[in-house]
C-alpha positions as CSV (number, residue, x, y, z in Angstrom):
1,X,152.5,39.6,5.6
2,X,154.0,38.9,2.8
3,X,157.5,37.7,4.0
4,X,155.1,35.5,6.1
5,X,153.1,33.7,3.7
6,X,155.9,33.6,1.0
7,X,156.7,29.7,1.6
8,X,153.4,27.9,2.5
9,X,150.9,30.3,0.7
10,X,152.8,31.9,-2.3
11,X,150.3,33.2,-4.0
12,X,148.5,35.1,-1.0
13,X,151.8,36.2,-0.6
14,X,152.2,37.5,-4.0
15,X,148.4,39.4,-3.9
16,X,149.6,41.4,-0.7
17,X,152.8,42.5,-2.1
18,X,151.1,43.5,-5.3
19,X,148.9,45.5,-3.0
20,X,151.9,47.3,-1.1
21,X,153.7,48.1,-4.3
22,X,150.0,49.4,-5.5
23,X,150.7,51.9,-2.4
24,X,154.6,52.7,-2.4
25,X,156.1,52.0,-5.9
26,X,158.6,54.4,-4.9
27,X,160.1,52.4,-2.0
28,X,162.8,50.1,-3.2
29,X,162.1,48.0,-0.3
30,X,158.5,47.2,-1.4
31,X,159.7,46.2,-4.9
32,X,161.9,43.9,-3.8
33,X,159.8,42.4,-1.6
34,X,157.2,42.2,-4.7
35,X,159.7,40.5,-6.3
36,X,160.4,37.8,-4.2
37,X,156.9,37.0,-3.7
38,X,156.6,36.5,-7.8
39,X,159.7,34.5,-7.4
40,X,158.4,32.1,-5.2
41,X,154.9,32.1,-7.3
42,X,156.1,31.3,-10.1
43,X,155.6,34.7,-12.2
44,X,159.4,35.0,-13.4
45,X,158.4,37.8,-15.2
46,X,157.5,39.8,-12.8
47,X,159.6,38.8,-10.6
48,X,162.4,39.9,-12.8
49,X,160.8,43.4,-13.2
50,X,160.4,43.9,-9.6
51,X,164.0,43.0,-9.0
52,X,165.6,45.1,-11.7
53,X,163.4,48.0,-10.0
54,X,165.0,47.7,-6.9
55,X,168.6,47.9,-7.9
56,X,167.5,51.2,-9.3
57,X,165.9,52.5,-6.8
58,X,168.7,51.3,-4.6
59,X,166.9,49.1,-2.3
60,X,170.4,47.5,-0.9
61,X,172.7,44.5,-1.8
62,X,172.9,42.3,-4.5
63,X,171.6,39.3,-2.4
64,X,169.1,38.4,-4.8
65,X,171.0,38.5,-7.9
66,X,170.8,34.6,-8.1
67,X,166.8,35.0,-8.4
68,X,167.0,37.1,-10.9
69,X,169.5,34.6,-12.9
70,X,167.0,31.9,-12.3
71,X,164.1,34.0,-13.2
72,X,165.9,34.6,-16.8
73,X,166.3,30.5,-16.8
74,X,162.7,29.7,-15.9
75,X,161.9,32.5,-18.8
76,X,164.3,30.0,-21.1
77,X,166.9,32.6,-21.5
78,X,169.9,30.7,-20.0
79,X,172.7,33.1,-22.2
80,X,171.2,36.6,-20.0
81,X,171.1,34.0,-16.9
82,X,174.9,33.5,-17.2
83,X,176.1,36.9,-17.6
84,X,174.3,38.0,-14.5
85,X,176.2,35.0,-13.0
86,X,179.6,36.5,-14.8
87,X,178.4,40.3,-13.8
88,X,180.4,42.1,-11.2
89,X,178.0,42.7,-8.8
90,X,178.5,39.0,-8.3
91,X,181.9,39.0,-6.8
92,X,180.3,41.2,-4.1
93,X,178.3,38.4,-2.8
94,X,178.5,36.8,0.9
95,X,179.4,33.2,1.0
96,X,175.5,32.2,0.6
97,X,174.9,34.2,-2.1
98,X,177.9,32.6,-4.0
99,X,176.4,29.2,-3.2
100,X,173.0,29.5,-4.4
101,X,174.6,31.7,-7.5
102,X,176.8,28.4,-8.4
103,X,173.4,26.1,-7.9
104,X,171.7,28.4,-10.2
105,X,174.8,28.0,-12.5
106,X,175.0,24.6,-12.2
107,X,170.8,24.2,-13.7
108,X,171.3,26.5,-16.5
109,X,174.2,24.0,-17.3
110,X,171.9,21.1,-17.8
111,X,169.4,23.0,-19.3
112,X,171.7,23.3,-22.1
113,X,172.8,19.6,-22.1
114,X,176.4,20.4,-20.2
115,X,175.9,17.6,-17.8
116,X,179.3,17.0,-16.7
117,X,180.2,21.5,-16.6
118,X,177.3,21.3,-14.7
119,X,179.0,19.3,-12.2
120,X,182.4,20.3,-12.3
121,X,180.5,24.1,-11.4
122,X,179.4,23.1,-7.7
123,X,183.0,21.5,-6.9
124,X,183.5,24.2,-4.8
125,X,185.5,24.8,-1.3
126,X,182.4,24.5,0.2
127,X,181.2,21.0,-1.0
128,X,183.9,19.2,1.3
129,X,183.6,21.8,3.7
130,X,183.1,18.9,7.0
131,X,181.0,21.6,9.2
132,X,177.4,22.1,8.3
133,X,176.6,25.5,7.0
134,X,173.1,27.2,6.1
135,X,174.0,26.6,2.3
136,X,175.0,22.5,3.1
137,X,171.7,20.9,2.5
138,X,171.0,22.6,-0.8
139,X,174.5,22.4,-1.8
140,X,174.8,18.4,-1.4
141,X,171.6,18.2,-3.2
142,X,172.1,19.6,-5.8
143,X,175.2,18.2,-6.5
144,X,173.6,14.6,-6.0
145,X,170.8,15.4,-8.6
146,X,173.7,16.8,-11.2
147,X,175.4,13.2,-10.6
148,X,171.9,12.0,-11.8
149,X,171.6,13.6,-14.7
150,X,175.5,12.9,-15.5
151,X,174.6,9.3,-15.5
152,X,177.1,8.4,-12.2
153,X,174.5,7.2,-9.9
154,X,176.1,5.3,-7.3
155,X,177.9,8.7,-6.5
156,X,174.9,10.2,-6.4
157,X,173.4,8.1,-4.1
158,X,175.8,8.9,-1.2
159,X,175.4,12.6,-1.9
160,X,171.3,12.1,-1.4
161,X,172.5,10.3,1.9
162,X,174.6,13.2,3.3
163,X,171.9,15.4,2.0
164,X,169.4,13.6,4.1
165,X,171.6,13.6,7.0
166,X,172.0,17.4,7.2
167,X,168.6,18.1,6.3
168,X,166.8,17.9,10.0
169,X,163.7,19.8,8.9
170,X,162.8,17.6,6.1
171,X,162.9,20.6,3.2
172,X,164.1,18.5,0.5
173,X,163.3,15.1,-0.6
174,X,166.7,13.4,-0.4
175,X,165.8,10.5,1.8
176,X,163.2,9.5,-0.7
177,X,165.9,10.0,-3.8
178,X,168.2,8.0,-2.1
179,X,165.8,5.3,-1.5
180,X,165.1,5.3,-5.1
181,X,168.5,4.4,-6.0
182,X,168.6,2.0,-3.1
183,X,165.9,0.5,-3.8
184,X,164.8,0.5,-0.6
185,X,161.2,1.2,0.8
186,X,160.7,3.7,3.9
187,X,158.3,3.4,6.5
188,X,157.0,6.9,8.0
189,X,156.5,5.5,11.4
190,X,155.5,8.8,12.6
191,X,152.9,8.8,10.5
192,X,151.9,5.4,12.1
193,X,152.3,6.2,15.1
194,X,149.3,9.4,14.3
195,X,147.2,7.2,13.4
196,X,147.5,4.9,16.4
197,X,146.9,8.1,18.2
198,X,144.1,9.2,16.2
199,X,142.2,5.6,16.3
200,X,142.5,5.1,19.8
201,X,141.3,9.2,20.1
202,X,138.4,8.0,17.9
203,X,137.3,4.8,20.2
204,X,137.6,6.8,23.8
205,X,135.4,9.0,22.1
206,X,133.0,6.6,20.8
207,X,133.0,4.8,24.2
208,X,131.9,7.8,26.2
209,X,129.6,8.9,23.7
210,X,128.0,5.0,24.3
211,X,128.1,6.1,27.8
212,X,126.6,9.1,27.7
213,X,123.6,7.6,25.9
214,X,123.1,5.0,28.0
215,X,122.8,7.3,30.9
216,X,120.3,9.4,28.9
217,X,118.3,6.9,28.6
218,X,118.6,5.6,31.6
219,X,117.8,9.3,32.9
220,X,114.3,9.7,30.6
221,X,113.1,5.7,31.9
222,X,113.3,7.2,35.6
223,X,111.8,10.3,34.5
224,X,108.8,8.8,32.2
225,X,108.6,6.0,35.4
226,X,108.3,9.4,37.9
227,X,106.1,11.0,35.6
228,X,103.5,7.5,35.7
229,X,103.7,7.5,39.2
230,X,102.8,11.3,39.7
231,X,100.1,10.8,37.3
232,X,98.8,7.6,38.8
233,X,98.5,9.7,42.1
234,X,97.1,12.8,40.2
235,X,94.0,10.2,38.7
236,X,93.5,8.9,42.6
237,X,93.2,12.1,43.8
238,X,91.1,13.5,41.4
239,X,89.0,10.8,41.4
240,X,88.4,10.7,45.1
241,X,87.7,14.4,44.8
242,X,85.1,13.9,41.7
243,X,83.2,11.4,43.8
244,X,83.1,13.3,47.3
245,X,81.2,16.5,45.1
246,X,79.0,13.8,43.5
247,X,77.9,12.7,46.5
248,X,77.5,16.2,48.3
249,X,75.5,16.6,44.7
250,X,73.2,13.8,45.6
251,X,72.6,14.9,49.3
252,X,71.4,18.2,48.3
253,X,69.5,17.1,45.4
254,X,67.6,14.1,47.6
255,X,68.9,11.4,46.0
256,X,67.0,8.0,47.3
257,X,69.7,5.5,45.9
258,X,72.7,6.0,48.3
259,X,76.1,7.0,46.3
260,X,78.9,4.6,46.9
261,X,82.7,5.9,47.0
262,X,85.1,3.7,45.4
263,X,88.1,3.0,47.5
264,X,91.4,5.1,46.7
265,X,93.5,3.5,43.9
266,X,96.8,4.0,46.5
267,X,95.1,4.1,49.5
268,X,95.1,1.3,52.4
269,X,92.5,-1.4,52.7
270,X,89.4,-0.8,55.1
271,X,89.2,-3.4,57.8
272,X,86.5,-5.3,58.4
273,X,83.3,-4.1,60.2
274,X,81.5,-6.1,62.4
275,X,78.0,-7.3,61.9
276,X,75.6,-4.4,63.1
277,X,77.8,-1.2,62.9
278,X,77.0,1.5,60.8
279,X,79.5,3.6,58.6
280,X,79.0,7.4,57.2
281,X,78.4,5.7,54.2
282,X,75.7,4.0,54.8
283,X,73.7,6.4,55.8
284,X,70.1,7.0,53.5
285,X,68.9,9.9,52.2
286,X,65.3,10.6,51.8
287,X,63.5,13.5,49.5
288,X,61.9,16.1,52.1
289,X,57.8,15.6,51.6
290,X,56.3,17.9,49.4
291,X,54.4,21.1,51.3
292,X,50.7,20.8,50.9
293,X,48.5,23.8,50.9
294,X,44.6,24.2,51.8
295,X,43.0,25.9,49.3
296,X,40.0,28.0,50.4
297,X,36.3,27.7,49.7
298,X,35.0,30.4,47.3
299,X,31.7,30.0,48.5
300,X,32.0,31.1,52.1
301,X,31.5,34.3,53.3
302,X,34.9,36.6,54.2
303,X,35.3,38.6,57.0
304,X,35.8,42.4,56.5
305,X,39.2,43.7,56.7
306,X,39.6,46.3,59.6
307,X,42.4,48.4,59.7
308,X,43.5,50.3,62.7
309,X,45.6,53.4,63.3
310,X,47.7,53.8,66.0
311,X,47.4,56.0,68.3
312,X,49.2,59.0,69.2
313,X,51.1,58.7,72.4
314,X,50.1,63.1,73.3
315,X,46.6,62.9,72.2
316,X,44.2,62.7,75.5
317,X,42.4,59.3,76.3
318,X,38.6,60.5,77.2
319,X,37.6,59.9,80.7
320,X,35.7,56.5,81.2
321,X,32.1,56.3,81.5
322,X,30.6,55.7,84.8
């Protein structure tokens, strides 16, 4: 995680190792990699003590001998920085590891105002080397910005313009130092070219969403339209049924007055009737006439109440007279 994050997020990168060398201080491996990731953070001093903990513990090579030696310059200690360069662990360097040990050599140089040792130190073998190595880009730039500070700018320039021509990934800023002593302005039409992207992205976007909103509301005036219509309909009906149970109401109750029912809202038009025919609606209703009851004189005489028992069906009749 670490080794992942050392470049873009260095000082992530430097938590996580400082959490692995919490859990294996032992491993020579971890220290180193500790070290690296205070390199690249900028913590030279622990950097430097990482480092110096993994040559004892034997972690490998000596390919990081150079950060150590620019760890002791960022510390402003460019005397230690120049006899690890002089040591003899750096003769047992690979070709890259001699490069960036000669660019390292080459800053301590300026820092203490040798400007022109400073540049004789990176005419090496490899600087007219006409094949592009791993160590070219770096190499070319830093002899360009040595030039610079050596005052010899126009040889300077073309260095920043081979730099820029071997760097393809864009790690260094060469094309924009050359410029400068050009003075010439660049154009990043890629950039441009994002923003066209981006601007026309933006307006297909706006235009659907214009779209989209028009068909929404296109969508709720149907719908509120449908919804009037249902309710008209609803209203018709219920008022058709309202009136029908008013006028069942009034022929129950003997209403005299006859109940008229309104046409239908929706419905079709009656035709005309002719002069002389009847309709179910004009029919009148009348209140049934009252029941009258005779009431009784008190005064007359009343009858006596008789009241018979039946008969048996077994019992014997008695034998008529003669």
């Amino acid at each position: 995680m670490a080794g992942r994050l050392a470049e873009d997020e260095p000082e992530q990168s430097y938590r996580h190792a400082k959490a692995a060398r919490r859990l294996a201080s032992r491993v020579g491996i971890v220290r180193e990699a500790a070290g690296i990731a205070a390199y690249h953070a900028g913590e030279w001093a622990e950097a430097l003590a990482e480092l110096r903990a993994a040559r004892r513990l034997g972690a490998g090579d000596h390919s990081y001998l150079p950060l150590m030696a620019d760890c002791e310059r960022g510390l402003g200690r460019p005397e230690r920085a120049l006899d690890l360069i002089k040591s003899p662990e750096a003769e047992k360097l690979d070709p890259m590891g001699r490069v960036e040990l000669r660019i390292v050599e080459s800053g301590v140089r300026r820092d203490m105002g040798q400007t022109d040792a400073a540049v004789v130190t990176l005419q090496i073998p490899e600087l007219r080397d006409r094949r592009l190595r791993p160590w070219s880009v770096r190499l070319f730039y830093a002899y360009a910005d040595a030039l610079v500070e050596a005052g010899r700018e126009s040889e300077a320039s073309d260095w920043f313009a081979r730099a820029a021509a071997a760097d393809r990934d864009g790690d260094t800023d060469a094309a924009e130092r050359y410029a400068e002593l050009e003075g010439l302005h660049i154009l990043d039409t890629e950039e441009e070219d994002t923003d066209d992207v981006h601007m026309e992205e933006t307006h297909d976007v706006a235009v659907e969403d214009t779209h989209d909103l028009q068909a929404e509301e296109s969508d709720e005036v149907q719908a509120d339209e449908a919804d009037g219509a249902q309710a008209g309909e609803a209203d018709g009906v219920q008022a058709g049924e309202i009136d029908g149970v008013q006028a069942e109401d009034a022929v129950e109750a003997g209403e005299t007055e006859p109940v008229d029912v309104p046409e239908a809202e929706h419905g079709d038009a009656e035709e005309p009737r002719e002069p002389g025919e009847a309709s179910a609606t004009d029919i009148e209703f009348r209140p049934a006439e009252p029941e009258v009851r005779e009431t009784t004189d008190e005064s007359a005489p009343q009858a006596p109440m008789l009241f018979l028992e039946p008969r048996q069906a077994d019992e014997e009749r008695p034998a008529p007279e003669e």
